[in-house]
C-alpha positions as a printed Julia matrix, in Angstrom:
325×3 Matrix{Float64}:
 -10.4    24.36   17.08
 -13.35   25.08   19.3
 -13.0    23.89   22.62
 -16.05   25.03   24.1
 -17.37   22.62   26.7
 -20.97   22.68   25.88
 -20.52   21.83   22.21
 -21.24   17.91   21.67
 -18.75   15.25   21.32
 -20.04   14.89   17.62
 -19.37   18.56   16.25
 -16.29   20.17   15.93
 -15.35   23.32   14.94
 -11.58   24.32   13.17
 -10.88   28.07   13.81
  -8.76   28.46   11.13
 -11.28   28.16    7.69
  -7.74   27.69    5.6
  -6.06   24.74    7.73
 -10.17   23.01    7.76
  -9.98   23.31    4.29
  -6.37   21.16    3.84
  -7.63   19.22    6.53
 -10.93   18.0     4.65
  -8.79   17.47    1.75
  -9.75   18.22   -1.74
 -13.35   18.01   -2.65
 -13.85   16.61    0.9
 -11.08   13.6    -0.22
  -9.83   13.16    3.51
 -13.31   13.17    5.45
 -14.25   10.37    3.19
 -11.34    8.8     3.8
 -12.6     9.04    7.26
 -15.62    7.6     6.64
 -15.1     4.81    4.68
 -12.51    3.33    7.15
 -14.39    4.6    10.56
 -18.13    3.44    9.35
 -19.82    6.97   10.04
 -21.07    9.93    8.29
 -19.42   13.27    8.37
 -21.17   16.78    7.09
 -19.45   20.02    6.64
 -20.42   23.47    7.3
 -17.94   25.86    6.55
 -15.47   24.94    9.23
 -17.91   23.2    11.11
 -18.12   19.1    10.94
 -20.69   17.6    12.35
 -20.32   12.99   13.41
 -23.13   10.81   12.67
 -22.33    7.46   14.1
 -21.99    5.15   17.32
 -20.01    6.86   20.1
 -17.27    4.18   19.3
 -17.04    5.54   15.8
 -17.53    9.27   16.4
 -14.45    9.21   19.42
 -12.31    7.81   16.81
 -13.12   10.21   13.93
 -12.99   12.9    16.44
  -9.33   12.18   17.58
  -8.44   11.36   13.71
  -9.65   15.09   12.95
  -8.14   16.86   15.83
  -4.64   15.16   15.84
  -4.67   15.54   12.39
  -5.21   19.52   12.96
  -2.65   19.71   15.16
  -0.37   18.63   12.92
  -1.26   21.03   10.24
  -1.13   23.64   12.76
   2.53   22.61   13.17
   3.11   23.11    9.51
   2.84   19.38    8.86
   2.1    19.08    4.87
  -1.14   16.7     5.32
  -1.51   14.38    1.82
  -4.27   12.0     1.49
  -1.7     9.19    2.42
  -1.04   10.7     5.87
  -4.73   10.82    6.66
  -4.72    6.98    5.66
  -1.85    6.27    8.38
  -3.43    8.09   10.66
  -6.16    6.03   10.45
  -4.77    2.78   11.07
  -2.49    4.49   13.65
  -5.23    5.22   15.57
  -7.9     2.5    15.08
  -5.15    0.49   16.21
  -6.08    1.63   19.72
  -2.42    2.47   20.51
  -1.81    5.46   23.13
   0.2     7.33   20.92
  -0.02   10.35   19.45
   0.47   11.3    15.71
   2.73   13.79   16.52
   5.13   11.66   18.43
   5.07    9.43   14.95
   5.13   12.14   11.78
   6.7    15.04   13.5
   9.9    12.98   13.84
  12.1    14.22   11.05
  14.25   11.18   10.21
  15.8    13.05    7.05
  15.07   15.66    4.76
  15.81   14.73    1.18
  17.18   16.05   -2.04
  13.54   17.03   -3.28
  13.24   18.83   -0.09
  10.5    15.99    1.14
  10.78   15.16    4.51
  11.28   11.3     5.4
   9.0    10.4     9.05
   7.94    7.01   10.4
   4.07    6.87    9.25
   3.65    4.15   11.39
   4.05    3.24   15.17
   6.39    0.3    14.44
   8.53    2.74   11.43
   8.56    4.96   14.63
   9.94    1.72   17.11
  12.09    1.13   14.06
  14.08    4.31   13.97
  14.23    4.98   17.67
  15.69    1.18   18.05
  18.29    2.18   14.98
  19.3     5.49   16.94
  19.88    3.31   20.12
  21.28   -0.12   19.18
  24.38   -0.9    17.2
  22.66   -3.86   15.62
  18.79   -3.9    14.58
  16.55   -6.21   12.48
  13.71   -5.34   10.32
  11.71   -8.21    9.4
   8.35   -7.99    7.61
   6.47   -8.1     3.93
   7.92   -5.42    1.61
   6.5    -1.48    1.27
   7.15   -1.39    4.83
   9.43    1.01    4.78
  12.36   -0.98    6.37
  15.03   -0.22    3.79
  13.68    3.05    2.68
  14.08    4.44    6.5
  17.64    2.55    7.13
  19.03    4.53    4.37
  17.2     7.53    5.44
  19.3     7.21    9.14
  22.45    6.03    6.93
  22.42    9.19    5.22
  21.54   11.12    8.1
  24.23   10.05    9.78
  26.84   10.38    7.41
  25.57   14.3     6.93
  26.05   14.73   10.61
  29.7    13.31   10.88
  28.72   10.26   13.05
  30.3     8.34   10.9
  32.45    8.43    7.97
  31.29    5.43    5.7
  28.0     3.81    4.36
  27.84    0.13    3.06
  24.65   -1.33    1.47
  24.53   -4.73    0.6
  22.53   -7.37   -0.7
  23.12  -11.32   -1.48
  22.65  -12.18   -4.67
  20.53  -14.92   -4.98
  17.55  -15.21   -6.79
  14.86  -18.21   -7.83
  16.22  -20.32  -10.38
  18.85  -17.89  -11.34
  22.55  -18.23  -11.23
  25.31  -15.48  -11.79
  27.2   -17.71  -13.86
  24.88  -17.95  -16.49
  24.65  -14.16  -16.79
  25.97  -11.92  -19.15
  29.02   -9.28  -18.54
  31.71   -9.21  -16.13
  31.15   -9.56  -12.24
  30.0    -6.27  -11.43
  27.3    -6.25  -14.3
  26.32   -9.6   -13.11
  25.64   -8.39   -9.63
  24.25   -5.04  -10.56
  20.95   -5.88  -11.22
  20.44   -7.52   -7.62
  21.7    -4.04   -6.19
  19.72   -1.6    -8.19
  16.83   -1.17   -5.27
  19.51    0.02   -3.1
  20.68    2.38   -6.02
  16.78    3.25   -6.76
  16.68    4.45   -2.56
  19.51    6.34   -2.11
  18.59    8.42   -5.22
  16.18    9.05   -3.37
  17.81   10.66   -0.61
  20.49   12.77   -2.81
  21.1    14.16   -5.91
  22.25   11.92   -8.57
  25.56   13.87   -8.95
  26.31   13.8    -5.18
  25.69    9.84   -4.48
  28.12    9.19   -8.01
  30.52   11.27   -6.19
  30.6     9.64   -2.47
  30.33    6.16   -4.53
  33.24    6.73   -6.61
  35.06    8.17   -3.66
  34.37    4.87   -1.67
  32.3     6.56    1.24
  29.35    5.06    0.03
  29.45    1.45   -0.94
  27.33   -0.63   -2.83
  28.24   -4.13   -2.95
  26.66   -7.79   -2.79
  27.49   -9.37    0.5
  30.35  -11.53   -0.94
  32.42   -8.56   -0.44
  32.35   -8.41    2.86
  34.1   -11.42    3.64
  37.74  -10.73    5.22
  36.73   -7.48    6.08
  36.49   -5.31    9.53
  33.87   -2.47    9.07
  34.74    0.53   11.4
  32.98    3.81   11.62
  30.17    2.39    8.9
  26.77    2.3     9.01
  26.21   -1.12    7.29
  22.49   -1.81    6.25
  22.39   -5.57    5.07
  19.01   -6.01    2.63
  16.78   -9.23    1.66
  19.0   -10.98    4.47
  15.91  -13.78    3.99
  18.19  -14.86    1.24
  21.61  -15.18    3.41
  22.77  -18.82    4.11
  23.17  -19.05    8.15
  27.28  -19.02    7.15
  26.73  -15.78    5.28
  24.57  -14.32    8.24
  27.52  -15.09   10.84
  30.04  -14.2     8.53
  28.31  -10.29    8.05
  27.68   -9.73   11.74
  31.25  -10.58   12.35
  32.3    -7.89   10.29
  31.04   -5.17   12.96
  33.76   -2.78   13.94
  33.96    0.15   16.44
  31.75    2.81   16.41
  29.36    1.43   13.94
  25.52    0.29   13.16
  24.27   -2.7    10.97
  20.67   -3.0     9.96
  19.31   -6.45    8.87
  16.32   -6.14    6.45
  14.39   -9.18    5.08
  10.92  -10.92    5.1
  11.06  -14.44    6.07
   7.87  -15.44    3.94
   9.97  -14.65    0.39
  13.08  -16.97    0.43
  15.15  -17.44   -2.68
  17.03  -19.6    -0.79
  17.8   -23.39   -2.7
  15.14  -26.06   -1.13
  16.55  -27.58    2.13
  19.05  -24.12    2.92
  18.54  -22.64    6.02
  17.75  -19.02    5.92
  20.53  -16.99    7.87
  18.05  -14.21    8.85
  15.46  -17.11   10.32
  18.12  -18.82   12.04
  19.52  -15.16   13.85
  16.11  -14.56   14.72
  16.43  -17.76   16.95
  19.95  -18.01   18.24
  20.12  -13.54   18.75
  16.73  -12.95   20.17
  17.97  -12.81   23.82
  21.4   -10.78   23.21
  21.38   -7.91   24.88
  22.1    -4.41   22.55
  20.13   -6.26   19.53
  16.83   -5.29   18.62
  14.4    -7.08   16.62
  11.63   -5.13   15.13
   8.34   -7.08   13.35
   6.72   -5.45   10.33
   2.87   -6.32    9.42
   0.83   -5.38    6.04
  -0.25   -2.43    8.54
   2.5    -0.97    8.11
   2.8    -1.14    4.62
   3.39    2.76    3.16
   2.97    1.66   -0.78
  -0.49    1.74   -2.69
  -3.22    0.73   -0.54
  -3.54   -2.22   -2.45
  -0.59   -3.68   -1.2
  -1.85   -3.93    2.12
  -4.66   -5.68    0.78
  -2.43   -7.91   -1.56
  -0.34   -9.13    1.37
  -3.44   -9.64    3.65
  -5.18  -11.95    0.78
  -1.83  -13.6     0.51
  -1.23  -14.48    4.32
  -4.7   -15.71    4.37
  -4.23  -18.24    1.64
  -1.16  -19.76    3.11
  -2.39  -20.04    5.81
  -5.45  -22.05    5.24
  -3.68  -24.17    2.29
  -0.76  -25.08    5.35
């Protein structure tokens, strides 16, 4: 990039033609990106882009454009969804950079795609995981709080830090008991842990997660199981805790051994719970929040890293509860 001092605030000029060209994007897919969401204008010439907008608007399209460079110049694969965190990461008005955020290799997957936070609070997220033995995730779904646990699980287990990974989820669904399904109890249950399934398939080949399953280093199991049990050197990552009972909730953070992490995941606007049942994960929020070497980390619809749609989805959907309350 040009960093010649007499050039205006509102051009900018990318040395490299190549990296300008995936950093516009396909037919120009990124700087509209850019404009849409900023409220300017941007022309191109050659490597050239020129800002037509208020100063507010043309500082942050300008740091959008060079942070965004920098990563490319770091070999950072840019895809149109990056550009769209990078956005909200930095109309947010946080002093953070976006290298701090997407150069942070949580985990490097089976497909050879690289797992990062894409958000400032994925990035709290994973640095709280790394330094507390118990952390909470709480927020609206597509935030990534599962998808990254796993990621660290995984991570960990590769690196020998420890030896065992449990995943587990209640079973509980609206207006849905086990009993009245079909098959024994494993076939009953399986269809409440199949996200967890659907995630770590993401992280490893097919072949290799059947293998550490059947071998018992990697456990799938609905919470149930847990009961009676002492989990040591496990990373234990507890999902759609929204739908524990406050007995269940005690009963899995009791289970905590020596040397080992638990990550609580759940979004205490979707309870399954029966009407009048306290929600475990609602009720630790309260009675944990001041114990010290427990984090609690708060997810919004900004953080959201599905279709762009979702955001919007969850944002319309907060905003009619709200006003019907």
């Amino acid at each position: 990039m040009n960093d010649d001092p007499n050039e205006p605030p509102n051009k900018l000029t990318f040395h490299d033609p190549n990296l300008a060209k995936a950093l516009f994007g396909e037919r120009e897919k990124h700087l509209k990106l850019i404009e849409s969401e900023v409220g300017l204008k941007i022309h191109t010439r050659g490597s050239t882009v020129n800002l037509d907008g208020d100063p507010i608007e043309v500082g942050l399209a300008r740091r959008i454009l060079v942070e965004l460079y920098d990563l490319l110049k770091d070999g950072y694969p840019l895809y149109p969804q990056d550009v769209d965190y990078a956005i909200r990461i930095i109309m947010s008005g946080e002093k953070v950079s976006l290298k701090e955020i997407f150069l942070d290799t949580v985990f490097i997957a089976a497909n050879k795609s690289v797992i990062t936070p894409k958000s400032l609070t994925q990035k709290r997220y994973t640095e709280a995981i790394r330094k507390q033995d118990i952390v909470f995730g709480i927020g609206p779904a597509g935030t990534g709080k599962t998808y990254l646990a796993m990621a660290m699980a995984v991570a960990e287990l590769n690196a020998g830090s420890i030896h065992r990974i449990i995943l587990a989820r209640p079973a509980v669904e609206a207006g849905e008991k086990l009993g009245f399904l079909p098959g024994d109890l494993y076939e009953k249950v399986n269809p409440y842990l199949r996200p967890l399934y659907d995630a770590l398939h993401d992280m490893m080949k097919f072949e290799q997660a059947s293998r550490l399953i059947s071998k018992g280093v990697i456990e799938v199991a609905p919470l149930a199981f847990m009961r009676g049990r002492t989990l040591n050197d496990c990373f234990v990552i507890l999902d759609e805790a929204q739908n524990t009972t406050s007995e269940q909730m005690k009963m899995f953070l009791t289970r905590l051994g020596f040397t080992s992490k638990a990550v609580i995941t759940g979004d205490v606007t979707q309870t399954d719970l029966p009407e009048g049942k306290v929600s475990g994960l609602i009720e630790a929020c309260q009675i944990l929040s001041d114990v010290e070497g427990i984090s609690f980390i708060y997810f919004s619809e900004k953080d959201v890293v599905r279709h762009r749609l979702v955001r919007e989805i969850i944002k319309s959907y907060d905003k009619f509860e709200t006003s019907s309350q």
